[in-house]
C-alpha positions in Angstrom: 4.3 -14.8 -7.6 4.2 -11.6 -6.0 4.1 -11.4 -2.2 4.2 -8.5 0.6 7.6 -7.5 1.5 6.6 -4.7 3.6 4.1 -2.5 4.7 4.2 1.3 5.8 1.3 3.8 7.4 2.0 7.7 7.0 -0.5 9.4 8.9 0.1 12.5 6.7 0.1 11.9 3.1 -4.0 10.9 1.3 -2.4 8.1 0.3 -1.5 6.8 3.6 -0.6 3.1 3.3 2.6 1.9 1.1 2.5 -2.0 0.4 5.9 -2.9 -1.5 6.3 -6.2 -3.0 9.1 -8.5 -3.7 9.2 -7.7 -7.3 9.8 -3.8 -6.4 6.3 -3.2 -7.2 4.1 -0.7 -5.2 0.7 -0.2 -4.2 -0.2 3.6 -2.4 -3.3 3.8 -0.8 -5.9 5.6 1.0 -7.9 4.5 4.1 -10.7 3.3 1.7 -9.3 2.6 -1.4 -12.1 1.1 -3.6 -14.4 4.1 -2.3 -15.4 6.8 -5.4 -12.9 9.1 -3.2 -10.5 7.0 -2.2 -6.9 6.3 -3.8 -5.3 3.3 -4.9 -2.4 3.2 -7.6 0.7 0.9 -8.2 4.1 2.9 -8.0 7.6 3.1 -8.1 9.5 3.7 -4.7 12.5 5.1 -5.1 15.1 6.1 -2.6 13.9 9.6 -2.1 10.5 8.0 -1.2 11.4 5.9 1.1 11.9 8.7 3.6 8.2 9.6 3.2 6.7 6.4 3.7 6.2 6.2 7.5 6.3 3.9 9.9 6.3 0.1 9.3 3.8 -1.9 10.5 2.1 -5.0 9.8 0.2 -6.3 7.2 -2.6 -7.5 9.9 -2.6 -3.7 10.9 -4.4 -2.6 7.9 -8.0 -1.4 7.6 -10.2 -4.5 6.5 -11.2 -2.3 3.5 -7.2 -2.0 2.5 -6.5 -5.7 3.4 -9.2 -6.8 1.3 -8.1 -4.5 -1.9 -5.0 -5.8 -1.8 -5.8 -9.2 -1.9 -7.7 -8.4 -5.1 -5.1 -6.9 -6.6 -2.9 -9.5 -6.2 -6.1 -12.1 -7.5 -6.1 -9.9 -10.6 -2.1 -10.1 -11.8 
């Protein structure tokens, strides 16, 4: 089962929230991910990218809207 290993918030980047799992799976998203211009796509992090990801925080820190796609995501696999 997956589950949230960590969480990171880069102010600068669109897709502004990094959610890794314990599988090594990714999730990048925006602010408002299920919006029409939002962002939301798994990924691979890889060593450069973890330089870029930001600051950790928790998963409790998220916007409600990111919170609650992620929890669908993970309803879905």
């Amino acid at each position: 089962m997956k589950e949230i290993s960590c969480v990171y918030d880069n102010i600068n980047l669109c897709d502004r929230y990094t959610v890794l799992f314990n599988d090594g799976d990714a999730l990048a998203l925006s602010e408002h991910p299920s919006d029409a211009e939002g962002f939301a796509r798994w990924i691979v992090v890889d060593e450069y990218d973890i330089d870029r990801l930001g600051q950790p925080i928790g998963f409790e820190e998220l916007p409600s809207d990111v919170q609650d796609f992620v929890f669908n995501e993970l309803r879905d696999q």
